[in-house]
PDB file of N, CA, C and O in Angstrom, chain B, residues numbered from 101:
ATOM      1  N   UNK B 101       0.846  -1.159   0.000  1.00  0.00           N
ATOM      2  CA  UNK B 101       0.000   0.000   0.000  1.00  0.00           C
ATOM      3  C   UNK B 101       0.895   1.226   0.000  1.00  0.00           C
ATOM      4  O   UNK B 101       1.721   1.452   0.885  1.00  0.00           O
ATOM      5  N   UNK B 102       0.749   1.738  -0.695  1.00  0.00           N
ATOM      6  CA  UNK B 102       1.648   3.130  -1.350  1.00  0.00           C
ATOM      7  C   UNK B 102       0.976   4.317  -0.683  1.00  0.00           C
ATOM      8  O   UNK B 102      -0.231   4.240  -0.908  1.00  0.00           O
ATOM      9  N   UNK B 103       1.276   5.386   0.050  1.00  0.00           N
ATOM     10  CA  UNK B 103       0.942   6.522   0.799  1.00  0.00           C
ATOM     11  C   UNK B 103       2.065   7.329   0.617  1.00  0.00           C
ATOM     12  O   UNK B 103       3.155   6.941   1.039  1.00  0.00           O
ATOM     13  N   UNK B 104       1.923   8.638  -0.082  1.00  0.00           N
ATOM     14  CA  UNK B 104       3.056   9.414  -0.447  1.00  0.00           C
ATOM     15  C   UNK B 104       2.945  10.602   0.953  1.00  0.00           C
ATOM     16  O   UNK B 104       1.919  10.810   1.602  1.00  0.00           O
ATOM     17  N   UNK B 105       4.215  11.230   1.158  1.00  0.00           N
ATOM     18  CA  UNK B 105       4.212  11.916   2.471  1.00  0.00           C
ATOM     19  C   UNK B 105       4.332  13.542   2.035  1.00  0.00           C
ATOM     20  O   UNK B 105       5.072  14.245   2.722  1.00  0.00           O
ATOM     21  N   UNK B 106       3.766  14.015   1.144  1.00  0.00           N
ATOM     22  CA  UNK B 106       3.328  15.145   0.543  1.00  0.00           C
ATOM     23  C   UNK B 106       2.577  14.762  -0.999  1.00  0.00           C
ATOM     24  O   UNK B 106       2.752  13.760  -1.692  1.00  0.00           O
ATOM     25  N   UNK B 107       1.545  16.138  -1.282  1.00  0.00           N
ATOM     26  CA  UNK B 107       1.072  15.666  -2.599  1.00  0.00           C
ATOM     27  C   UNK B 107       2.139  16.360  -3.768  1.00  0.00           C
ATOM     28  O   UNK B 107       1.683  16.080  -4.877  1.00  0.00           O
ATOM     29  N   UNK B 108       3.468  17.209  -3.896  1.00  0.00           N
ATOM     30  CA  UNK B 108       4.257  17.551  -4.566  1.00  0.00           C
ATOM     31  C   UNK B 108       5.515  16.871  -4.676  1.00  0.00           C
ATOM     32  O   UNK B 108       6.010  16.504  -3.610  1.00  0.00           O
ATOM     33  N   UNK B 109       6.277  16.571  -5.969  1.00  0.00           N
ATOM     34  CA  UNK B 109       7.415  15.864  -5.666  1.00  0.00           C
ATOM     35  C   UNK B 109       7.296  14.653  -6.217  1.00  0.00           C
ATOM     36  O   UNK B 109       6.156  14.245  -6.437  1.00  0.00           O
ATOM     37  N   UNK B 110       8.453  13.816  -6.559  1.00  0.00           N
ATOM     38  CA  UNK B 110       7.992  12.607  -6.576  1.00  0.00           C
ATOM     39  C   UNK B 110       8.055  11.044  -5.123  1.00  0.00           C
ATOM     40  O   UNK B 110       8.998  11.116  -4.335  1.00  0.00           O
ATOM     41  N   UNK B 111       7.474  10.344  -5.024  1.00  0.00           N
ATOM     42  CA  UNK B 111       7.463   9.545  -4.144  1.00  0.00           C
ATOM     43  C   UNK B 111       9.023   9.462  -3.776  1.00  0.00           C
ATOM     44  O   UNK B 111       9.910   9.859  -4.532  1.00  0.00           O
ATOM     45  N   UNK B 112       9.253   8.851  -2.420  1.00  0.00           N
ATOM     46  CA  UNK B 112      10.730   8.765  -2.080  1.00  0.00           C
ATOM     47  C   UNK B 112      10.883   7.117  -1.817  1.00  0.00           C
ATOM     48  O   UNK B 112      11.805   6.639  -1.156  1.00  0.00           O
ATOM     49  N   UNK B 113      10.063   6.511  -2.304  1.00  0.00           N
ATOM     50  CA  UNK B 113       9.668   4.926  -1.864  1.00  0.00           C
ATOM     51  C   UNK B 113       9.866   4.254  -3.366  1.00  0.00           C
ATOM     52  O   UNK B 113       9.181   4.384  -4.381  1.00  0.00           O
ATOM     53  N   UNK B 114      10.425   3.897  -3.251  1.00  0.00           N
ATOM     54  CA  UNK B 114      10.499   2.394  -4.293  1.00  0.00           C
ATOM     55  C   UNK B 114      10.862   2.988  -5.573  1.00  0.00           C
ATOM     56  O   UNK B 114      10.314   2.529  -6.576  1.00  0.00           O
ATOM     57  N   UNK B 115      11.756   3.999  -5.701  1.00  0.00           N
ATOM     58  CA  UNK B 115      12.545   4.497  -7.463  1.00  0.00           C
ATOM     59  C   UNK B 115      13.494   3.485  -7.180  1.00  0.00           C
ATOM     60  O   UNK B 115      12.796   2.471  -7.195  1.00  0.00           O
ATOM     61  N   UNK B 116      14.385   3.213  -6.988  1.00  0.00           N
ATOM     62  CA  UNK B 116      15.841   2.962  -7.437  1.00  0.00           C
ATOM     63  C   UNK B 116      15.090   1.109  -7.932  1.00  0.00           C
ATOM     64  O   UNK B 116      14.338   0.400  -7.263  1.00  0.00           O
ATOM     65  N   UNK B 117      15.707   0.848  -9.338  1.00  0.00           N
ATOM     66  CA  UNK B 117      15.509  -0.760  -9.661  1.00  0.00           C
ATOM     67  C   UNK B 117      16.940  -1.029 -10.085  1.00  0.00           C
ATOM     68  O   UNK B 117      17.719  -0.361 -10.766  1.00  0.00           O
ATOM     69  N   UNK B 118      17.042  -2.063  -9.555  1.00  0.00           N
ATOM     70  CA  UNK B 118      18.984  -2.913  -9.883  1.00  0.00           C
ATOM     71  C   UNK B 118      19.228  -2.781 -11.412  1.00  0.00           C
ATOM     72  O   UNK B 118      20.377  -2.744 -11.852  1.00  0.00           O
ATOM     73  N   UNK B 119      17.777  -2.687 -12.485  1.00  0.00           N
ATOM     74  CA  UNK B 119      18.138  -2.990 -13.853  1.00  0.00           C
ATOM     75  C   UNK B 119      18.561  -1.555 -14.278  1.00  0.00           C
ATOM     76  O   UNK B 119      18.701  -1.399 -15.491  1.00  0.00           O
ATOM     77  N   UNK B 120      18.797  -0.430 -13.437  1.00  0.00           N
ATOM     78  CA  UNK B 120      18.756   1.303 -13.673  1.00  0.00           C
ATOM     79  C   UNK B 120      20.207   1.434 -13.289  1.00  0.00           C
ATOM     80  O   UNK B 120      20.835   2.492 -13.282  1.00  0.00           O
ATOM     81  N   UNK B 121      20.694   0.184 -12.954  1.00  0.00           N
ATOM     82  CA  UNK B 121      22.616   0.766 -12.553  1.00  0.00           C
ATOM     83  C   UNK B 121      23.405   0.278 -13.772  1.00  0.00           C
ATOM     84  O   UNK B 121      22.920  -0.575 -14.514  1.00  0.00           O
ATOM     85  N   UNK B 122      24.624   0.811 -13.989  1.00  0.00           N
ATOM     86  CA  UNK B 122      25.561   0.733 -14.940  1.00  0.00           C
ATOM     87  C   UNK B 122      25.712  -0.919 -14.705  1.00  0.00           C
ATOM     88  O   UNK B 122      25.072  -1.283 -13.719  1.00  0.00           O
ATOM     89  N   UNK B 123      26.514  -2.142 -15.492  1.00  0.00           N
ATOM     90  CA  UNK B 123      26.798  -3.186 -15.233  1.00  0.00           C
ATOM     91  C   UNK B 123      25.626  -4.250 -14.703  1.00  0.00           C
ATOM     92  O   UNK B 123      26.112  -5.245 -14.166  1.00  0.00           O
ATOM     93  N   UNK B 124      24.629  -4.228 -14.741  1.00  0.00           N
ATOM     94  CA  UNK B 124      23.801  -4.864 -14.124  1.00  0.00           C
ATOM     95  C   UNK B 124      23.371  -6.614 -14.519  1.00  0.00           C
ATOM     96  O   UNK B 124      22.777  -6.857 -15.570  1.00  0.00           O
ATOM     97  N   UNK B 125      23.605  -7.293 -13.927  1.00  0.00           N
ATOM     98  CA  UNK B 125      23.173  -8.737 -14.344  1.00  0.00           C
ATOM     99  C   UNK B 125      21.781  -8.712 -15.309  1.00  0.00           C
ATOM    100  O   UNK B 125      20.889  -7.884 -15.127  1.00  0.00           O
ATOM    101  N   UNK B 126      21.742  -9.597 -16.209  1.00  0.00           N
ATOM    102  CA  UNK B 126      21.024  -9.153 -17.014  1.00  0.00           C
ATOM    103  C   UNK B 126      20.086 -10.577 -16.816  1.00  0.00           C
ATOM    104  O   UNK B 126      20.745 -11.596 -17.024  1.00  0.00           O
ATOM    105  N   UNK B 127      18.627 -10.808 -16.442  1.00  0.00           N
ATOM    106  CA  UNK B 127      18.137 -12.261 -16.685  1.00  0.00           C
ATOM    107  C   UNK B 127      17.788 -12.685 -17.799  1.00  0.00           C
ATOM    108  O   UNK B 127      16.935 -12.096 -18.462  1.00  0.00           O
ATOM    109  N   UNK B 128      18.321 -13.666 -18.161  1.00  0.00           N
ATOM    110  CA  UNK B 128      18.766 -14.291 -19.225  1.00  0.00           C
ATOM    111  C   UNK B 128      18.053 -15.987 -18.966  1.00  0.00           C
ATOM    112  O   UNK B 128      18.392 -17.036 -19.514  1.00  0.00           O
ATOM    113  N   UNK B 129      17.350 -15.831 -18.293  1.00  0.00           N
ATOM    114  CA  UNK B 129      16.634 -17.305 -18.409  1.00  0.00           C
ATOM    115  C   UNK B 129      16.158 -17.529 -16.878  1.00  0.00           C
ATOM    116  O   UNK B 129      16.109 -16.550 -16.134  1.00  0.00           O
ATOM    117  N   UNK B 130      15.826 -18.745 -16.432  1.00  0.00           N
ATOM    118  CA  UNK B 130      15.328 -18.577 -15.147  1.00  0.00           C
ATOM    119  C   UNK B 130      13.501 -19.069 -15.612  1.00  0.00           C
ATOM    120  O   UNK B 130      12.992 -19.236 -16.720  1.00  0.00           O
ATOM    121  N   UNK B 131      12.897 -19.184 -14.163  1.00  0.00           N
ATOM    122  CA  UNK B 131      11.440 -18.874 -14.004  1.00  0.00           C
ATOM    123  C   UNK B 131      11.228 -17.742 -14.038  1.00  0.00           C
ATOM    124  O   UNK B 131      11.959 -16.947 -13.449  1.00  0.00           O
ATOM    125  N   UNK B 132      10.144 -17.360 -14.755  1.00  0.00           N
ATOM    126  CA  UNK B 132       9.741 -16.060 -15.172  1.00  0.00           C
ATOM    127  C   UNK B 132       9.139 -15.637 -13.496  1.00  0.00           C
ATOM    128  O   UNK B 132       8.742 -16.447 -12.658  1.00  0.00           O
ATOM    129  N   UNK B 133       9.219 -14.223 -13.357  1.00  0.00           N
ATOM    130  CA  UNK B 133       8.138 -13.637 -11.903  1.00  0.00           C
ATOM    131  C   UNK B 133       6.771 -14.009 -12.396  1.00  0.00           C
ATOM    132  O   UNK B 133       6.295 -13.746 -13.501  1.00  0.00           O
ATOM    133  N   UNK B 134       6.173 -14.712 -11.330  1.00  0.00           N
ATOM    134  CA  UNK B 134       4.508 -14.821 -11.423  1.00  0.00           C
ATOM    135  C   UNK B 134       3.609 -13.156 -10.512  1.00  0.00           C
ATOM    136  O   UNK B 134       4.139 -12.757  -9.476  1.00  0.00           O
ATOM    137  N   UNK B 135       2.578 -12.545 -10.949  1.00  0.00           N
ATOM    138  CA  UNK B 135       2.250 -11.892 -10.168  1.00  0.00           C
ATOM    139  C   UNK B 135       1.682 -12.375  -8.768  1.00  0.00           C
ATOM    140  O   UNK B 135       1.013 -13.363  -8.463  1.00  0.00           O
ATOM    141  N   UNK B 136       2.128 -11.457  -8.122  1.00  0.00           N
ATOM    142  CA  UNK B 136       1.368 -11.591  -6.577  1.00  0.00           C
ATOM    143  C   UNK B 136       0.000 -11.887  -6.301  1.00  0.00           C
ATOM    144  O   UNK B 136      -0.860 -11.090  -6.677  1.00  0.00           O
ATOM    145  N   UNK B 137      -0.296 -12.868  -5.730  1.00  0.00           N
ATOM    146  CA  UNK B 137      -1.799 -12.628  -5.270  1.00  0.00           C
ATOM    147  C   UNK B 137      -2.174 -11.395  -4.735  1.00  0.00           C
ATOM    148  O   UNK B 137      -1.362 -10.539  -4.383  1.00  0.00           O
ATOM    149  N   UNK B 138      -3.317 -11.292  -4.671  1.00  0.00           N
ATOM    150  CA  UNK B 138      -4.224  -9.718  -4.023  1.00  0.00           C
ATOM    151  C   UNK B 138      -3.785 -10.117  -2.456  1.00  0.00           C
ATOM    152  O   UNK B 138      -3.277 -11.204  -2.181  1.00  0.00           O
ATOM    153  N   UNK B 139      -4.032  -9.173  -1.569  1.00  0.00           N
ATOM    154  CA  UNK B 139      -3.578  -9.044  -0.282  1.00  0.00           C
ATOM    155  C   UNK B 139      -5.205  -9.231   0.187  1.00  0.00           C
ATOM    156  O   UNK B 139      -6.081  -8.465  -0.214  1.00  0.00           O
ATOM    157  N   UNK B 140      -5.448 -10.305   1.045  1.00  0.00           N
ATOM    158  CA  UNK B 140      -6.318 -11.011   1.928  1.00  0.00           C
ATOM    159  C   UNK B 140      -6.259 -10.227   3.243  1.00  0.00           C
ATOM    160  O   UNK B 140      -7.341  -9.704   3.510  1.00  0.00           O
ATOM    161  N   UNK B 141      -5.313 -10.012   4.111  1.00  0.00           N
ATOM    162  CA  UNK B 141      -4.934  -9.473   5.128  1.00  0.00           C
ATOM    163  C   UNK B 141      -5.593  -7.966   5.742  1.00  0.00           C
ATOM    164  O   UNK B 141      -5.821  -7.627   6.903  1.00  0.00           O
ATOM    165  N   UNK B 142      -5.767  -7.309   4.568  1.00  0.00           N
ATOM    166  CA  UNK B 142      -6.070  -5.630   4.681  1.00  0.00           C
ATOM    167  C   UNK B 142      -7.571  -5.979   4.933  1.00  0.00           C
ATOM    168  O   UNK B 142      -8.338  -6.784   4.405  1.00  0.00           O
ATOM    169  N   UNK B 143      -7.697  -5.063   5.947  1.00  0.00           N
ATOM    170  CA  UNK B 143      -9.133  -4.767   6.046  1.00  0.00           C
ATOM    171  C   UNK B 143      -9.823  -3.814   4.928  1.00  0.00           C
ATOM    172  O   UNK B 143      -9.184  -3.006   4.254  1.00  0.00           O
ATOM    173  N   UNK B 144     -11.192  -4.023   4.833  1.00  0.00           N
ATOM    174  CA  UNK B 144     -11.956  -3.043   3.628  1.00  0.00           C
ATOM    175  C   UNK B 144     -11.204  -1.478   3.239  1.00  0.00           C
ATOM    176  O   UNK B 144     -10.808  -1.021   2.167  1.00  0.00           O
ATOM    177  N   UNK B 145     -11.219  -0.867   4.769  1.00  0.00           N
ATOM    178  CA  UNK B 145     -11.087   0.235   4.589  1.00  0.00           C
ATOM    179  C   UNK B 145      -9.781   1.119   3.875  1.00  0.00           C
ATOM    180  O   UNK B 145      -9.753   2.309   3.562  1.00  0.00           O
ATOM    181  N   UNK B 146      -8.531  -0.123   3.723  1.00  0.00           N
ATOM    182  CA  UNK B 146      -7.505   0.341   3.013  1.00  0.00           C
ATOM    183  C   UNK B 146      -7.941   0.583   1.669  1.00  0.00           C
ATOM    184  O   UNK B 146      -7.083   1.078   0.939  1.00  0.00           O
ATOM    185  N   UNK B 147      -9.103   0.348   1.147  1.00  0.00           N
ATOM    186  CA  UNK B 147      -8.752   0.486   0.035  1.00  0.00           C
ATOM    187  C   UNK B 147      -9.755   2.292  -0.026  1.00  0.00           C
ATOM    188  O   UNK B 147      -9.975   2.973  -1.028  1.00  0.00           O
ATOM    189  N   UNK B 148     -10.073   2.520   1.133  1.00  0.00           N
ATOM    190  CA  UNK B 148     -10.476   4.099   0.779  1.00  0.00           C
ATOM    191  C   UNK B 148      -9.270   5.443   1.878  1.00  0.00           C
ATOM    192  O   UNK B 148      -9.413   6.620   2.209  1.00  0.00           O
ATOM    193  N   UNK B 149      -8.296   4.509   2.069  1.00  0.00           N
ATOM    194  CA  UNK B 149      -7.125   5.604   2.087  1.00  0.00           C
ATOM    195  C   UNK B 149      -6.278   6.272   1.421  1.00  0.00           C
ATOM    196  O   UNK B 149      -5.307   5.559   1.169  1.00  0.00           O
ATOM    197  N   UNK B 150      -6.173   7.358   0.990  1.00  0.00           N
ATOM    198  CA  UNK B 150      -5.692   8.229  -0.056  1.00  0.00           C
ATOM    199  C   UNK B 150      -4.342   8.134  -0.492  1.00  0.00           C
ATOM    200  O   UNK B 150      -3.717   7.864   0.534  1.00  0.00           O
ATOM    201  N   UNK B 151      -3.808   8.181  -1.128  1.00  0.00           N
ATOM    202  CA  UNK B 151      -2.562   7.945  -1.595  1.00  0.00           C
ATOM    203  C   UNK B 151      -2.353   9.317  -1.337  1.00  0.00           C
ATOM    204  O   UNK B 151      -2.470   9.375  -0.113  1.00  0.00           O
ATOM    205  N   UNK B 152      -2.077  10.636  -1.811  1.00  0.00           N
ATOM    206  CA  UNK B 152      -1.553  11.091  -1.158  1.00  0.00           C
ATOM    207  C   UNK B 152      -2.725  12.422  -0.251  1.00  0.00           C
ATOM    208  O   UNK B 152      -3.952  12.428  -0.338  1.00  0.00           O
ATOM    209  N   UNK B 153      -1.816  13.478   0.608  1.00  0.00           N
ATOM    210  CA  UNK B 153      -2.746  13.648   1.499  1.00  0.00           C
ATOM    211  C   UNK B 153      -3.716  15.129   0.999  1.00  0.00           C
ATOM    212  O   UNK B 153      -3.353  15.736  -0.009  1.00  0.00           O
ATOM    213  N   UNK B 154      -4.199  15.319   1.313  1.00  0.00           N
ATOM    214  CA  UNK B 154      -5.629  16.568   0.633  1.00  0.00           C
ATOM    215  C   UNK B 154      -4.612  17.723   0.588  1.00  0.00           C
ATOM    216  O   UNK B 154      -3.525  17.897   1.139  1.00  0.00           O
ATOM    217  N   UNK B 155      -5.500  18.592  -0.434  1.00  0.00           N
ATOM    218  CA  UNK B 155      -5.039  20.028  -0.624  1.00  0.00           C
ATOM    219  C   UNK B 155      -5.068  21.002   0.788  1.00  0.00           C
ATOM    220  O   UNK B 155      -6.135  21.241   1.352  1.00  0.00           O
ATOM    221  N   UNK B 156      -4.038  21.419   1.177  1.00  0.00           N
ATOM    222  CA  UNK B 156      -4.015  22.096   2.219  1.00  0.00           C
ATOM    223  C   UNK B 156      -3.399  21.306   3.292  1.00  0.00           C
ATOM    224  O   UNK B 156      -3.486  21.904   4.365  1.00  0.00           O
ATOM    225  N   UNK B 157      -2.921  20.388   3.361  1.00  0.00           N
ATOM    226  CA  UNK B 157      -2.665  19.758   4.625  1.00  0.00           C
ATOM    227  C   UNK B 157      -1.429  20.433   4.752  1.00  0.00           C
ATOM    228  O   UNK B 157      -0.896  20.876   3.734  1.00  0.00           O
ATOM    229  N   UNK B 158      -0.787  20.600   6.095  1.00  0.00           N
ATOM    230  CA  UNK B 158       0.050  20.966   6.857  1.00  0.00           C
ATOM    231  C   UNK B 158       1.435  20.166   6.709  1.00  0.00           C
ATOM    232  O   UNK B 158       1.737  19.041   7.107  1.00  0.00           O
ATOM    233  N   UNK B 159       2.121  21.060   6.053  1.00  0.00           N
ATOM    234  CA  UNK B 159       3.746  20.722   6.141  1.00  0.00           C
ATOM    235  C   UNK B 159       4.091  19.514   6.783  1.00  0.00           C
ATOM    236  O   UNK B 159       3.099  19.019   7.318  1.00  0.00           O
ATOM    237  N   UNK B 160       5.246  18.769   6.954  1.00  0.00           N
ATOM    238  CA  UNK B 160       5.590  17.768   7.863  1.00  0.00           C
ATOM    239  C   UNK B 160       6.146  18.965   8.623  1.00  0.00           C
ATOM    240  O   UNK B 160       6.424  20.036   8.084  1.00  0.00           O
ATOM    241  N   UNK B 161       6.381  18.518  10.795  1.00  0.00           N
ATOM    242  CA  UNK B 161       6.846  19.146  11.554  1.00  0.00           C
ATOM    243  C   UNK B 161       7.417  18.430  12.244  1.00  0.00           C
ATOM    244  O   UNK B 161       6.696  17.961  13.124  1.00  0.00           O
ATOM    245  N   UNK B 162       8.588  18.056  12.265  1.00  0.00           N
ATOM    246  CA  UNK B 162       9.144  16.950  13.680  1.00  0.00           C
ATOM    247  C   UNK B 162       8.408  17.182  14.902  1.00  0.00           C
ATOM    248  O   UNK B 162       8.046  16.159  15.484  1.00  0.00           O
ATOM    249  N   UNK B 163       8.097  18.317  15.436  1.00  0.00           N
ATOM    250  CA  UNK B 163       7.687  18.347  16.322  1.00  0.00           C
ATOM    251  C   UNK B 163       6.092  18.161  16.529  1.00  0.00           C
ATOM    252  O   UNK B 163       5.443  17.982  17.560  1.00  0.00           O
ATOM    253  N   UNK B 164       5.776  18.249  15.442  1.00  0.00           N
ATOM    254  CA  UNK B 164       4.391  17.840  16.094  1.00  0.00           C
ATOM    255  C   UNK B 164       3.863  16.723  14.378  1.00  0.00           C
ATOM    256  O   UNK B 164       3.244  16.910  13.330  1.00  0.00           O
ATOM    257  N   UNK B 165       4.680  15.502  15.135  1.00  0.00           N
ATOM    258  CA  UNK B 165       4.090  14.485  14.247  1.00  0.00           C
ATOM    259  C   UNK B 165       2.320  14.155  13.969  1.00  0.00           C
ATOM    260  O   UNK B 165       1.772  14.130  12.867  1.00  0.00           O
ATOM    261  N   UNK B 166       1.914  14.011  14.806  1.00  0.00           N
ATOM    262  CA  UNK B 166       0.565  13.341  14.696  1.00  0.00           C
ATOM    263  C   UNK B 166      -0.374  14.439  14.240  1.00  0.00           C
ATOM    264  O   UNK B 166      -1.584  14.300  14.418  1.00  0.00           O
ATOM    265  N   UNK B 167       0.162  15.618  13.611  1.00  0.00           N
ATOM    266  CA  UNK B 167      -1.043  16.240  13.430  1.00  0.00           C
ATOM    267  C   UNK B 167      -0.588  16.498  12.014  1.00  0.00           C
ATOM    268  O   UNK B 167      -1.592  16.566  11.304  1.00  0.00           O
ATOM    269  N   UNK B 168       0.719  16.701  11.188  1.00  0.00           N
ATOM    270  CA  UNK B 168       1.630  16.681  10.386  1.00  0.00           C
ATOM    271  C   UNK B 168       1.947  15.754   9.822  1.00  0.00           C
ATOM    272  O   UNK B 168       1.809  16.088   8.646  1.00  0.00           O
ATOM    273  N   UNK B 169       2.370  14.560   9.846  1.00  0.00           N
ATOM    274  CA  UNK B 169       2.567  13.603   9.313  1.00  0.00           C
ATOM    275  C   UNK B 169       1.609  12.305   8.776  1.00  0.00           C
ATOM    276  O   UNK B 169       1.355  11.271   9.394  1.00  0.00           O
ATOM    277  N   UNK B 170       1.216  12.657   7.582  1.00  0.00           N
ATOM    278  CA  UNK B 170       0.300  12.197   6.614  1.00  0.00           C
ATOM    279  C   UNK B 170       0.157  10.343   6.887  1.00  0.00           C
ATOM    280  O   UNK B 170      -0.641   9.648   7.516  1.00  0.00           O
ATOM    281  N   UNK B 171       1.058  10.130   6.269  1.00  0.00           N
ATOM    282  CA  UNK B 171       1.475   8.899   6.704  1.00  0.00           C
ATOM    283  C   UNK B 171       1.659   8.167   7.616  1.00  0.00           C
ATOM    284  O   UNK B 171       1.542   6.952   7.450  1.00  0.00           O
ATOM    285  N   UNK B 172       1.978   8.673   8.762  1.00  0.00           N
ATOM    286  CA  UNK B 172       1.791   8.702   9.998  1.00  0.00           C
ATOM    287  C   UNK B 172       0.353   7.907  10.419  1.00  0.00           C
ATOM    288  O   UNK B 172       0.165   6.755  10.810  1.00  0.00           O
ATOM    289  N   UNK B 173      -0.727   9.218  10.124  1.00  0.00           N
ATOM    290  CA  UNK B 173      -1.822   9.078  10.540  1.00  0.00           C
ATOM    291  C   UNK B 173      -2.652   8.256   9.526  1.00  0.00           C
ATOM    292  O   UNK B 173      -3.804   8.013   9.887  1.00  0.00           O
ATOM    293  N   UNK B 174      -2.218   7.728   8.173  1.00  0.00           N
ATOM    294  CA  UNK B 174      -3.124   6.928   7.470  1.00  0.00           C
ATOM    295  C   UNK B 174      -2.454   5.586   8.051  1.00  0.00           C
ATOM    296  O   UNK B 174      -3.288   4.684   8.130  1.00  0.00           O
ATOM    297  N   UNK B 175      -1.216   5.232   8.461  1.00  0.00           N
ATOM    298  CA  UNK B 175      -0.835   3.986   9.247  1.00  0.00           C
ATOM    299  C   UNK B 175      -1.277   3.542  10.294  1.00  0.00           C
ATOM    300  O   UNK B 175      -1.380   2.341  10.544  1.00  0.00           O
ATOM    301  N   UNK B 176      -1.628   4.566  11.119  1.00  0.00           N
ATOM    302  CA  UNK B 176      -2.770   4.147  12.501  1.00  0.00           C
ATOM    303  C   UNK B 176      -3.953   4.121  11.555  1.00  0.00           C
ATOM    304  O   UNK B 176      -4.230   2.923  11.503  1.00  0.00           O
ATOM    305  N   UNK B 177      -4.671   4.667  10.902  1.00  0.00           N
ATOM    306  CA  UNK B 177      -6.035   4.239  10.942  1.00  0.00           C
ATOM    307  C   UNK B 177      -6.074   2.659  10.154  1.00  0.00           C
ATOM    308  O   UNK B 177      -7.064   1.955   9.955  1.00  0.00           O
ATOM    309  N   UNK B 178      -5.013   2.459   9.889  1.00  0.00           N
ATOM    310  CA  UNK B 178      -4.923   1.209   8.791  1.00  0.00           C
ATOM    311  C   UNK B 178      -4.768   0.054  10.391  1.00  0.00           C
ATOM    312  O   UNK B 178      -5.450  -0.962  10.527  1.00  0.00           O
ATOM    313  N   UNK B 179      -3.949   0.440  11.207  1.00  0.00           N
ATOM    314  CA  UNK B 179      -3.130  -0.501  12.027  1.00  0.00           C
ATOM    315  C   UNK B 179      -4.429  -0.819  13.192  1.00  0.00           C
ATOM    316  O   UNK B 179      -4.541  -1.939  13.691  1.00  0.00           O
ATOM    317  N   UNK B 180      -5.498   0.468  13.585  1.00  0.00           N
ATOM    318  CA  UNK B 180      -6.402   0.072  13.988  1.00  0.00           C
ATOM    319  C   UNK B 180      -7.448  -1.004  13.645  1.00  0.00           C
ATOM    320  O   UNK B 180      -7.828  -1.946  14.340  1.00  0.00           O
ATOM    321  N   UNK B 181      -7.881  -0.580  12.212  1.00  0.00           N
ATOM    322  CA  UNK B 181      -8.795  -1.389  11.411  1.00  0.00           C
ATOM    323  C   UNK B 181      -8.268  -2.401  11.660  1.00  0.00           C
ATOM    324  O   UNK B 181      -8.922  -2.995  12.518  1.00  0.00           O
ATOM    325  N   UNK B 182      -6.889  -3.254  11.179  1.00  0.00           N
ATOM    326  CA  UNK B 182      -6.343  -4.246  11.312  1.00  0.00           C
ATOM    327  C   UNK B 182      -6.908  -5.276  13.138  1.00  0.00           C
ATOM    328  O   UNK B 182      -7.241  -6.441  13.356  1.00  0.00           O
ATOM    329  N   UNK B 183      -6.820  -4.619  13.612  1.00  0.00           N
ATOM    330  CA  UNK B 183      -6.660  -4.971  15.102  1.00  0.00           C
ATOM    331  C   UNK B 183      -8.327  -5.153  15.426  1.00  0.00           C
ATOM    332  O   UNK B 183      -8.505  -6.260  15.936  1.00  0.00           O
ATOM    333  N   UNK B 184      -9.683  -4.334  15.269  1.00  0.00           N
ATOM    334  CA  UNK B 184     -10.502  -4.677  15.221  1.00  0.00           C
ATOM    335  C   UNK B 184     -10.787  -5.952  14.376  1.00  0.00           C
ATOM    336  O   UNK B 184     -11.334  -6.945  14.857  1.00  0.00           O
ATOM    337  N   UNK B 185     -10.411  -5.862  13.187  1.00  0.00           N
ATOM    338  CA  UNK B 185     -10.971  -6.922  12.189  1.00  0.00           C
ATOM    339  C   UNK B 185     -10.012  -8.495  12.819  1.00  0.00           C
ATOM    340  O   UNK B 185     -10.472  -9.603  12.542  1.00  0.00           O
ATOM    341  N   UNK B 186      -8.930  -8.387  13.504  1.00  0.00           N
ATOM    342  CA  UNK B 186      -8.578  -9.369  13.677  1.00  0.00           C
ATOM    343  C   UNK B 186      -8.943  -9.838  15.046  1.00  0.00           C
ATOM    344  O   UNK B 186      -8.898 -11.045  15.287  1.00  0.00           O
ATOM    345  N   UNK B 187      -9.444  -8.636  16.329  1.00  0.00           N
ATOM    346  CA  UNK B 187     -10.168  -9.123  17.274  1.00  0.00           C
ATOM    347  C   UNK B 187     -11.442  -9.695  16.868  1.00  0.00           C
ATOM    348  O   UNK B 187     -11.712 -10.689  17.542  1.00  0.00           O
ATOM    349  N   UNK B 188     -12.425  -9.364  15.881  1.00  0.00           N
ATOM    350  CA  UNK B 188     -13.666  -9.652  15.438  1.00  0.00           C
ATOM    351  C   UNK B 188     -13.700 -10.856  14.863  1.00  0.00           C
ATOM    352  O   UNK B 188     -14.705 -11.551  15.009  1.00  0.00           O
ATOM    353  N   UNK B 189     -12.691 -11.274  14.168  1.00  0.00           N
ATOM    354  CA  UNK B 189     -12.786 -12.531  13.772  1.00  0.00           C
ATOM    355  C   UNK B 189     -12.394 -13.689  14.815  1.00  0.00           C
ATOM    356  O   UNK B 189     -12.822 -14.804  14.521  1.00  0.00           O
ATOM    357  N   UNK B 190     -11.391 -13.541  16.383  1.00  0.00           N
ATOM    358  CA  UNK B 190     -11.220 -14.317  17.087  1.00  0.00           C
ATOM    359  C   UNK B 190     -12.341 -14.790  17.886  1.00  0.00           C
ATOM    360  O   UNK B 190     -12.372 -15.863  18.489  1.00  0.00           O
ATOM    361  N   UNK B 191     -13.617 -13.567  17.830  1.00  0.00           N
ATOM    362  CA  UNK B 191     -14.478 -14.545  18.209  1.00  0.00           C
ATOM    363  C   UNK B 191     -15.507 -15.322  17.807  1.00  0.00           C
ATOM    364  O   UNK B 191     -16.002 -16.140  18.583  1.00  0.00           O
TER     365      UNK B 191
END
């Protein structure tokens, strides 16, 4: 799940690929990559968390993370959901 930590810029998560460096092993045979299954695990609601965060939101501030930090706060609401949906199903 991809959550960018401003809406300007490009993402700082997942650019660099091994096939983008000078000298790089080249695959040349092998099992091909199969795609991933879909993720079972996530509760519903990940899939209505925003990639990145609304017009107007507030700068990042070290000092005052939880009101600033985008990502931050879409990871708790994800980490909550998680924790209900997995208490709800233990019983």
């Amino acid at each position: 799940m991809k959550v960018s930590e401003s809406r300007e810029g490009p993402s700082s998560f997942g650019l660099e690929r091994e096939s983008d460096y000078n000298r790089v092993l080249s695959n040349s045979g092998g099992t091909p990559a199969q795609a991933l299954p879909p993720r079972t695990d996530l509760p519903p609601v990940a899939k209505l968390i925003p990639e990145k965060p609304p017009e107007g939101f507030p700068k990042f501030d070290p000092l005052k993370p939880d009101e600033t930090d985008f990502q931050l706060q879409e990871a708790l609401v994800l980490a909550q959901a998680m924790v209900r949906q997995k208490s709800a199903s233990a019983r």
